[in-house]
Short mmCIF file of the C-alpha atoms (twelve columns), coordinates in Angstrom:
data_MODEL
# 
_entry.id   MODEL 
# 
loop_
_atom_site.group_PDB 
_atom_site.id 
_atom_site.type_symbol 
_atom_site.label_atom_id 
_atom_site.label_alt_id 
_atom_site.label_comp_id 
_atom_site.label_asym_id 
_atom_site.label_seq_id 
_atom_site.Cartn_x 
_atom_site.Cartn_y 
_atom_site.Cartn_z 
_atom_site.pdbx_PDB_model_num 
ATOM 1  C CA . UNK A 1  33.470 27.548 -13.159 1 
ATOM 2  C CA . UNK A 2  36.935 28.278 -11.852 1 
ATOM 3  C CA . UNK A 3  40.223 26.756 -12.671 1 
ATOM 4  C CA . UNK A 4  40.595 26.312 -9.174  1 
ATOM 5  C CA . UNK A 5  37.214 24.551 -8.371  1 
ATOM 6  C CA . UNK A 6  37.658 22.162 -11.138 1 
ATOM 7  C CA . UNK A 7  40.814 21.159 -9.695  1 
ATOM 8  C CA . UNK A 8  40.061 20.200 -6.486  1 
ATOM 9  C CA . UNK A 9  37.061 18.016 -8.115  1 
ATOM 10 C CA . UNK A 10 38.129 14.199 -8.033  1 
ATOM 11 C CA . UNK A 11 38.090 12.287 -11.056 1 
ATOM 12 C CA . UNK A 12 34.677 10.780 -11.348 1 
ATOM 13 C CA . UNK A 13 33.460 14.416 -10.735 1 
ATOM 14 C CA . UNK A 14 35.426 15.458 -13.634 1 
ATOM 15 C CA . UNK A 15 34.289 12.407 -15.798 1 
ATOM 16 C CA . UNK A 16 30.295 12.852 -15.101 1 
ATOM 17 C CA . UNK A 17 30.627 17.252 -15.429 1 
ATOM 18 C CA . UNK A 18 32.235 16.851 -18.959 1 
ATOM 19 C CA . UNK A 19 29.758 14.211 -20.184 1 
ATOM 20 C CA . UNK A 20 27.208 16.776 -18.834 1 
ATOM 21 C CA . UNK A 21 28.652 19.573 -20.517 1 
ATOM 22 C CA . UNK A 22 29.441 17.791 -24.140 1 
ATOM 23 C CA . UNK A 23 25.572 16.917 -23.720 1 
ATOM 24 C CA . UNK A 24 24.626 20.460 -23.176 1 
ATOM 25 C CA . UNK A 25 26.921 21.410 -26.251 1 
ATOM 26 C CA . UNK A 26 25.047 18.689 -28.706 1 
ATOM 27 C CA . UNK A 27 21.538 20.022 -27.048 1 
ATOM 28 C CA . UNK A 28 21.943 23.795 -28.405 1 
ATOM 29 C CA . UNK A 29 24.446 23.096 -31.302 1 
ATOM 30 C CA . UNK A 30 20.810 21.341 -32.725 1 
ATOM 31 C CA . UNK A 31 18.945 24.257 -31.234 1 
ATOM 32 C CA . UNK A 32 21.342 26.752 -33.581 1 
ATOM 33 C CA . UNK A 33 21.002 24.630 -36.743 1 
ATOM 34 C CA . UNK A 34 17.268 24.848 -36.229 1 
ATOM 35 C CA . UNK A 35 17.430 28.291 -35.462 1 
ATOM 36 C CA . UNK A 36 15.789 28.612 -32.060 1 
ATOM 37 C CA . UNK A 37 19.411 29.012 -30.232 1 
ATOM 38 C CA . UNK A 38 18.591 32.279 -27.699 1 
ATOM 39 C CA . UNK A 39 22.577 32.638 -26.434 1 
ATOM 40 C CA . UNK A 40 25.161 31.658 -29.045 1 
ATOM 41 C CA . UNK A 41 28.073 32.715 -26.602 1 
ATOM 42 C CA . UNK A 42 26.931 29.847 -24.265 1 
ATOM 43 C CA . UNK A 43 28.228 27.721 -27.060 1 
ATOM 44 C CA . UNK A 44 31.647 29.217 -27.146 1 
ATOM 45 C CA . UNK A 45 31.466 29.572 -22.721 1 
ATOM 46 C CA . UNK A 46 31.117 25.654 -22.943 1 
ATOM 47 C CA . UNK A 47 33.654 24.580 -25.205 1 
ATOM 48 C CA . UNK A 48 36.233 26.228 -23.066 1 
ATOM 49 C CA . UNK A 49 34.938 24.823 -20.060 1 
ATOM 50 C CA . UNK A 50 35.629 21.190 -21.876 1 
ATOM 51 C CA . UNK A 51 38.894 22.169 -22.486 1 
ATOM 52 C CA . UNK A 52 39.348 23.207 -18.704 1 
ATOM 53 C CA . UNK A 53 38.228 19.970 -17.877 1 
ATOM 54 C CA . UNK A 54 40.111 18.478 -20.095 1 
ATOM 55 C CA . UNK A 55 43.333 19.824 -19.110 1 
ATOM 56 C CA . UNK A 56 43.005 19.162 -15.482 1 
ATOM 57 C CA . UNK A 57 42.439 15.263 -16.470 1 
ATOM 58 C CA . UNK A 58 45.547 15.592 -18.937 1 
ATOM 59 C CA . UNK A 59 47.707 17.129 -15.947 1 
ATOM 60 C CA . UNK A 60 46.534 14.649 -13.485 1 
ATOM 61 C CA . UNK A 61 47.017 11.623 -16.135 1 
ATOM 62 C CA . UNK A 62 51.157 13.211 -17.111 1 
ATOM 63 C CA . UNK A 63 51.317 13.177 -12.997 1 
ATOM 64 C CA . UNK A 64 50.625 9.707  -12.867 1 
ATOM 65 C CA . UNK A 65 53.195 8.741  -15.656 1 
ATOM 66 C CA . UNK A 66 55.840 10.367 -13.417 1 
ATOM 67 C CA . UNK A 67 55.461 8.816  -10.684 1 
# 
């Protein structure tokens, strides 16, 4: 997903697609200890989309301090 998309998502968008996402991440972190994991890069393609996410709330929370 897009910097750009993820930004114009509101909040509770934000909330519910990186509880989906942290899900995902605990779903084929078990697969890869068991040894059944088919794409280890969607491990790495997920974290960074957490920190996207994460950033955008972080901007939108140091917004809302200044004002």
């Amino acid at each position: 997903m897009k910097f750009k998309d993820i930004q114009e998502m509101s909040s509770e968008e934000l909330a519910t697609k990186k509880r989906d996402l942290r899900q995902e991440s605990l779903h084929l972190r078990l697969q890869q200890q068991s040894g059944q994991l088919e794409q280890p890069s969607r491990l790495r393609l997920l974290r960074r989309e957490v920190a996207r996410l994460e950033t955008v709330v972080s901007q939108r929370a140091k917004k809302q301090e200044k004002k």
